[in-house]
C-alpha positions in Angstrom: 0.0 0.0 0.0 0.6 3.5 -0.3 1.0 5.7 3.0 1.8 8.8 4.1 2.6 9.5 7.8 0.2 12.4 9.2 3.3 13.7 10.9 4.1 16.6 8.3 6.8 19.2 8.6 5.5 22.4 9.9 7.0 24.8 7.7 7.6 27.8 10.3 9.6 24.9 12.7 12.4 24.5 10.0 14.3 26.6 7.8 14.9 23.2 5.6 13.3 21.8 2.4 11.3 19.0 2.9 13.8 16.2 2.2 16.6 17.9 4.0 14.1 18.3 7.0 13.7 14.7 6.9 17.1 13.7 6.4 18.2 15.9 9.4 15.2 14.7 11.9 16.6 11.2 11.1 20.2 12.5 11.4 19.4 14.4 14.8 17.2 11.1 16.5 20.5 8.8 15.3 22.9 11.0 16.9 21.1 11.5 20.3 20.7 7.6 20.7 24.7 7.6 19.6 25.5 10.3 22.3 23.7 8.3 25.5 26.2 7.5 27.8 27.3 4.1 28.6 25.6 2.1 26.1 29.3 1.2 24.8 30.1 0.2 20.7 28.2 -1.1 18.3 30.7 -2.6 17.0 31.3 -4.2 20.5 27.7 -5.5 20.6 27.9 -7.3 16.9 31.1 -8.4 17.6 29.7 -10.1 20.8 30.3 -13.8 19.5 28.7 -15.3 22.5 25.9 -12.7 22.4 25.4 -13.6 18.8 25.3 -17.2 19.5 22.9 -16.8 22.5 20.5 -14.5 20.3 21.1 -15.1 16.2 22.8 -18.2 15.6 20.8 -20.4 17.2 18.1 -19.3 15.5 19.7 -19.2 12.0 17.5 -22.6 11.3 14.5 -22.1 12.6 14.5 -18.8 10.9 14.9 -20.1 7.3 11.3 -20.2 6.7 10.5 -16.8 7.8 13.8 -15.7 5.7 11.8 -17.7 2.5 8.5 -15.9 3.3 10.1 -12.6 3.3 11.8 -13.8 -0.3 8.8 -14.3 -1.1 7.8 -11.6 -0.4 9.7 -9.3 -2.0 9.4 -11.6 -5.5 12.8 -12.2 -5.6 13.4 -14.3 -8.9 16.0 -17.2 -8.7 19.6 -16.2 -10.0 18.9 -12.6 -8.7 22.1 -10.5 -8.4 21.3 -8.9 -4.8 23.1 -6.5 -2.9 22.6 -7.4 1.1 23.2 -4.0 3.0 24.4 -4.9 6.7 24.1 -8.8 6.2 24.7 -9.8 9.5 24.5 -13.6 10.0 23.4 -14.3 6.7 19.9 -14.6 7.4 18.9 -13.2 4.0 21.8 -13.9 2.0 22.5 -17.7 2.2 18.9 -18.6 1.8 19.2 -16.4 -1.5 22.5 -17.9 -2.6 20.3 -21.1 -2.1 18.3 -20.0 -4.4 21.4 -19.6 -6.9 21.1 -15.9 -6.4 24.7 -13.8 -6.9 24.4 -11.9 -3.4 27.1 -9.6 -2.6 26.7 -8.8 1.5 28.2 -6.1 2.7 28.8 -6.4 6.9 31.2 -4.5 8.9 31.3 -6.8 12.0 33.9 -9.7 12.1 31.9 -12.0 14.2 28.7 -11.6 12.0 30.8 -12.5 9.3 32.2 -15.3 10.5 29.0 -16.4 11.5 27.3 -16.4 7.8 30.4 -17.9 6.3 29.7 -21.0 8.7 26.4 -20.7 7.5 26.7 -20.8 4.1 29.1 -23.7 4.5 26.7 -25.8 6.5 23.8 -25.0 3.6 26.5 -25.8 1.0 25.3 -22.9 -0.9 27.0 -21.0 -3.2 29.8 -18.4 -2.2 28.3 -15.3 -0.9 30.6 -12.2 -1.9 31.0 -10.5 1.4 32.2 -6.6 1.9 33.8 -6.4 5.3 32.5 -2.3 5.5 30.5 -0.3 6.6 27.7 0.9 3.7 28.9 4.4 4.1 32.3 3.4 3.5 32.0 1.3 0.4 31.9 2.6 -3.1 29.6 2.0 -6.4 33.2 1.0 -8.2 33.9 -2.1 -5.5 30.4 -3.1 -6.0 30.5 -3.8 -9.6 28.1 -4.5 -11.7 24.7 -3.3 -10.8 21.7 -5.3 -8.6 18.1 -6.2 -9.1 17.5 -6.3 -6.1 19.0 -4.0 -2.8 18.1 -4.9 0.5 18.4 -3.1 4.1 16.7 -5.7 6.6 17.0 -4.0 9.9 20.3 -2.7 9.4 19.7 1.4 8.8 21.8 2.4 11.6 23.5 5.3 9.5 23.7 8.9 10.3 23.4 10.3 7.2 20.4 8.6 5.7 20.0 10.6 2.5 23.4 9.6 1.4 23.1 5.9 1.8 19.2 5.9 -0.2 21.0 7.4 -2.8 24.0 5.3 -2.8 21.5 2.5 -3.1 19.3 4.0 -5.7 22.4 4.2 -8.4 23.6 0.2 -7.8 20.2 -0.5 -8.4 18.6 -0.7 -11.8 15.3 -2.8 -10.4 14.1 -2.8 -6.6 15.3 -1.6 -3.2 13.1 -3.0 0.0 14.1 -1.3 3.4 13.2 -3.1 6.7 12.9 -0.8 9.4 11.0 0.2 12.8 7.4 1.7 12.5 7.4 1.8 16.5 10.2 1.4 19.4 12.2 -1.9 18.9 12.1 -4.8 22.0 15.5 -3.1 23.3 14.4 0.6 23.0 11.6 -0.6 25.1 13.7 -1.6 27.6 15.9 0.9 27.5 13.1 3.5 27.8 12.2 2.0 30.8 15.5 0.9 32.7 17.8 3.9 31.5 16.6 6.7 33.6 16.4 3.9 37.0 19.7 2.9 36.4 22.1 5.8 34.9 19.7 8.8 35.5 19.2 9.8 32.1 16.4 9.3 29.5 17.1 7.4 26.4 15.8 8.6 23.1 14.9 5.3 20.9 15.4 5.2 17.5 14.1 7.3 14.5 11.1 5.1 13.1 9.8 4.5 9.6 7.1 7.4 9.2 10.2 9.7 9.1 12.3 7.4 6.7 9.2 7.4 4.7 8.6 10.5 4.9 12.1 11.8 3.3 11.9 9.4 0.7 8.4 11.1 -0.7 10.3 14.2 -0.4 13.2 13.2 -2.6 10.3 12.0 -5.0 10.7 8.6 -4.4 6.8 7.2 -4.4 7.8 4.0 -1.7 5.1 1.3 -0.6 5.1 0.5 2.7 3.8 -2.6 4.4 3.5 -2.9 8.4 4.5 -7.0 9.9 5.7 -7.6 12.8 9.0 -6.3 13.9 12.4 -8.7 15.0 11.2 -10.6 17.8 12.1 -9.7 21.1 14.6 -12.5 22.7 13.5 -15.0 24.9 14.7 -16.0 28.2 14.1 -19.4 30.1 13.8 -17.6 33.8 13.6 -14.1 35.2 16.9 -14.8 36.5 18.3 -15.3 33.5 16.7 -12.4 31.5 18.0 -10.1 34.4 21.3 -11.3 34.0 21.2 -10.7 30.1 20.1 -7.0 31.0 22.5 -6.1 33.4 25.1 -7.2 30.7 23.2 -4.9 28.4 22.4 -1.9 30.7 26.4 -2.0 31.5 25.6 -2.0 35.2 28.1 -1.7 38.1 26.1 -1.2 41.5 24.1 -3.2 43.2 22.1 -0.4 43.3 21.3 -0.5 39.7 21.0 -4.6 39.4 18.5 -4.2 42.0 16.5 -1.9 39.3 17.0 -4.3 37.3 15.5 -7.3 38.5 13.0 -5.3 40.3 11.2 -4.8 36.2 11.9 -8.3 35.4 10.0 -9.8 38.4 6.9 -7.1 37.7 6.9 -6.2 33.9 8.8 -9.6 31.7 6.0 -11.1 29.5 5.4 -15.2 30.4 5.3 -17.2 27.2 5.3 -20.2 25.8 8.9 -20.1 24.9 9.9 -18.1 27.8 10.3 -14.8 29.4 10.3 -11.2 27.2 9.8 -8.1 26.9 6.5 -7.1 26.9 5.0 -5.0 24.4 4.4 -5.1 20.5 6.8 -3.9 17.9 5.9 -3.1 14.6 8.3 -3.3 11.6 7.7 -1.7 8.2 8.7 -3.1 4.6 9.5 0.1 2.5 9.9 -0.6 -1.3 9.7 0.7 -5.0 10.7 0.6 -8.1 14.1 2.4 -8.6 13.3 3.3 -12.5 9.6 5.3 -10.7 11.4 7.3 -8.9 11.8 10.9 -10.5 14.6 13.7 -9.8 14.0 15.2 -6.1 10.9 17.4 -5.4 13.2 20.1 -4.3 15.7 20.1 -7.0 
């Protein structure tokens, strides 16, 4: 479907065009949540290769059929060439390269990319072409030739948003499909609540979907966007255990603040049948279009 966020950019609030107002609302929220205190490296937390295993590789099997949905999904044609922006495990890209698709993945973290080269290895798929960068760091030229397909599942944790769209748009020549947050992610969640009860500050969350939709109208980019359910919050077998996680994750060094900690897990954690989360829902978006419809900037 078609949709436009109701959120619109009062004109008298910005001195900015449209698509620069977006681009810098997204660029602002991403550099508050950057600037929180404490919350340590990104690259730390990806490169976590017991965290990884505790929360992705596990689940690297019994993922493969929502992975071959979403494939679906998108109507990805066998023997594709796709470009896999911030591949991760290789949740995406080996169950394309199943599919005899020529995926190039591009993923900055070591221990994500060790982890999809065991998985392609164990689904004796063909080679996945891997980019050990960040997106913002790799060029059109190192690419090669041009994709039928870019994809961005999750992975849109760039400051400069407008840059990397359009960095997409010219290695495309058929469709890009964005996977983002239309509300607060599991760990934002969390965070919300635990942040100000343990360090004393607020935390800000991430910038959501109706903005990133939002900028790409203004560049005249006419995107569909789909709303399914977001990643799915990770599940613990105790309270204990979930606490423990948290801590970990909260970077907590006082009694004081574990206390906080397992104080929310004992009244707020979600009892399911696979165990203890979160609760709450998150909502994901699927953003995608055509890159030959979209027409020179509204602004330009």
């Amino acid at each position: 479907m078609n949709y436009r966020s109701s959120m619109n950019a009062p004109a008298a609030e910005s001195e900015h065009s449209p698509e620069t107002y977006w681009q810098e609302r997204w660029k602002e929220q991403r550099l508050a949540r950057l600037a929180v205190p404490r919350t340590g490296s990104p690259d730390s937390f990806w490169n976590n290769k017991k965290r990884l295993s505790d929360h992705f590789i596990r689940n690297l099997d019994s993922g493969r059929k929502d992975a071959e949905e979403r494939i679906a999904t998108m109507g990805i044609r066998d023997g594709s060439r796709v470009l896999d922006i911030g591949a991760g495990t290789g949740v995406l890209s080996v169950p394309l390269a199943a599919h005899g698709c020529d995926v190039v993945a591009v993923e900055p973290g070591e221990a994500m990319r060790d982890a999809l080269v065991l998985y392609e290895k164990q689904q004796q798929v063909r080679p996945v072409t891997i980019i050990p960068k960040r997106w913002e760091d790799v060029t059109p030229e190192e690419l090669g030739a041009p994709f039928d397909i870019v994809i961005a599942s999750y992975s849109l944790m760039i400051t400069d948003i407008g840059d990397a769209i359009r960095k997409m748009q010219a290695v495309c020549t058929g469709q890009v499909h964005l996977y983002w947050f239309l509300t607060q992610p599991y760990t934002a969640i969390l965070n919300t609540a635990l942040w100000p009860k343990v360090h004393g500050a607020e935390f800000p969350g991430e910038p959501t979907a109706d903005c990133l939709w939002q900028m790409l109208y203004a560049m005249g980019i006419p995107a569909n966007l789909a709303v399914e359910a977001s990643c799915e919050p990770a599940y613990f077998p105790s309270v204990d255990d979930a606490a423990n996680d948290f801590c970990k994750r909260l970077d907590c060094t006082t009694p004081e603040q574990e206390r906080a900690v397992r104080e929310y897990c004992g009244t707020s954690l979600a009892k399911t049948e696979r165990g203890y989360c979160v609760a709450g829902e998150a909502l994901g978006a699927h953003i995608w279009w055509n890159v030959n419809s979209s027409c020179t900037s509204r602004n330009r």
